[in-house]
C-alpha atoms as one frame of an Amber mdcrd trajectory, in Angstrom:
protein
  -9.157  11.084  -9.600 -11.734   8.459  -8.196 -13.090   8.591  -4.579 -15.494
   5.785  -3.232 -16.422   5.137  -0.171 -17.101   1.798   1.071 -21.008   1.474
   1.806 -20.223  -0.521   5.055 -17.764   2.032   6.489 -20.246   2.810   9.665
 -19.289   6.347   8.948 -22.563   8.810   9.597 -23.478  10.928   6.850 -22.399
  14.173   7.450 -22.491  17.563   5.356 -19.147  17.230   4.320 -19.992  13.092
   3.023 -23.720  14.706   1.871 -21.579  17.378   0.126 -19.222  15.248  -1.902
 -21.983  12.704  -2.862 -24.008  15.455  -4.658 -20.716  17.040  -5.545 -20.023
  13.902  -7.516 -16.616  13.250  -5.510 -17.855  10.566  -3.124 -19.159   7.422
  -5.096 -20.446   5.153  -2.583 -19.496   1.165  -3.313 -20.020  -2.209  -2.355
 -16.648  -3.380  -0.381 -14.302  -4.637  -2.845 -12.913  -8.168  -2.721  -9.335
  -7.570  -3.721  -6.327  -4.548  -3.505  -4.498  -4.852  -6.491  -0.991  -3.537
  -7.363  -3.054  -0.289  -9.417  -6.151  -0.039  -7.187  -9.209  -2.553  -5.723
 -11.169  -4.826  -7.906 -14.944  -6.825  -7.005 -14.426 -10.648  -8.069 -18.061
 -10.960  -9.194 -18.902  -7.879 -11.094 -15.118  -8.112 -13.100 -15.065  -4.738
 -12.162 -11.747  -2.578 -10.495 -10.824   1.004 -10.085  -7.624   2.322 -10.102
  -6.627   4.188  -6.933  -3.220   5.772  -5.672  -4.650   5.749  -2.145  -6.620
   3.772  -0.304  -7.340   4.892   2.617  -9.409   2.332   5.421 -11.051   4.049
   8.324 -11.642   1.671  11.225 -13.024   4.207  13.994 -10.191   3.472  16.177
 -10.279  -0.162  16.160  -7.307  -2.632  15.399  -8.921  -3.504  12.226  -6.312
  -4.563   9.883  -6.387  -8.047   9.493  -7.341  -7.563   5.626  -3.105  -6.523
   5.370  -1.933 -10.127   6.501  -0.475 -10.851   3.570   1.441  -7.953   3.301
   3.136  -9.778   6.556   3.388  -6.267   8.305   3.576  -7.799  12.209   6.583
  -8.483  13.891   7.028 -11.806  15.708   5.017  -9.983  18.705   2.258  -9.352
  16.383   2.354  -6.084  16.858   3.403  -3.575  13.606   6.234  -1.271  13.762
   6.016   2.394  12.642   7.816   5.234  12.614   5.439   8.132  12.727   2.667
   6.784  10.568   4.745   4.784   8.306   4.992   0.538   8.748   8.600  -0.234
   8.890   8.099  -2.535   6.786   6.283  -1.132   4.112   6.657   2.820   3.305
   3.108   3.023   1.389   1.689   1.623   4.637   0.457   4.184   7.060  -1.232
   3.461  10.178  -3.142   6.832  11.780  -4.856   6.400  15.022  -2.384   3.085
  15.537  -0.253   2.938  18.275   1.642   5.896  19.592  -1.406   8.170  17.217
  -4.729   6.284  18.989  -6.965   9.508  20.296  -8.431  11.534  18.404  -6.096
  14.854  18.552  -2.934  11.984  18.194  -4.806  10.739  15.063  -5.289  14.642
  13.508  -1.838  15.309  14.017  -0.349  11.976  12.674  -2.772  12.491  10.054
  -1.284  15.589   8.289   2.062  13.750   8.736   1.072  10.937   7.157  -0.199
  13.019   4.237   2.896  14.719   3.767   4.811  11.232   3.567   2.214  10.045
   1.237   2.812  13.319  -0.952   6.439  12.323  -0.671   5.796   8.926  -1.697
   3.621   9.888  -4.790   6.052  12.558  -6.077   9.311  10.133  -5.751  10.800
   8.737  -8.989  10.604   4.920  -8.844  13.560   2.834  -8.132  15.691   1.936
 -10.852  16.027  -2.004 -11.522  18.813  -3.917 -10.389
């Protein structure tokens, strides 16, 4: 499996990040341009990774514009969940959104969210109609 991390994320680097750069885990990119069906792709470099999960940090703040299209909002233009999960979109999970915006609601929602995602992973596709 392929991590990267964006290189405009804002995150410090900590011994854990420090750790899985030398480690070879983290891979530290340019933001991509484009999330594809199979994973994230950079329009001027032709290049793309595959990726199962993609998971955005925002430090707390409402940024999600980038999943317009998806046309998660509701005519409020706020998203609804249930837990994590965007009603309207299982493999969309929002942590530190909403009901999980603090820090301990975020950790908590978190390791929910993980176990849906597990869920989600593991799940034989639907069949066709």
């Amino acid at each position: 499996m392929h991590s990267c991390q964006s290189s405009v994320s804002g995150l410090p680097l900590n011994d854990a990040i420090r750790r899985g750069i030398e480690d070879g885990v983290l891979d530290r990119q340019p933001m991509f341009d484009r999330i594809t069906p199979d994973g994230v792709e950079w329009s001027g470099e032709g290049r793309r990774v595959d990726a199962d999960v993609i998971l955005w940090a925002t430090g707390f703040r409402p940024a999600i514009d980038h999943l317009a299209p998806l046309k998660l909002r509701e005519a409020g233009g706020g998203i609804r969940v249930e837990g994590t999960r965007a009603i309207a979109d299982p493999r969309i999970h929002l942590v530190g959104y909403g009901p999980s915006a603090s820090t301990i609601g975020a950790n908590r929602a978190g390791r929910a969210a993980v176990r849906d995602i597990r869920r989600l992973l593991t799940e034989e596709p639907l069949a066709a109609a």
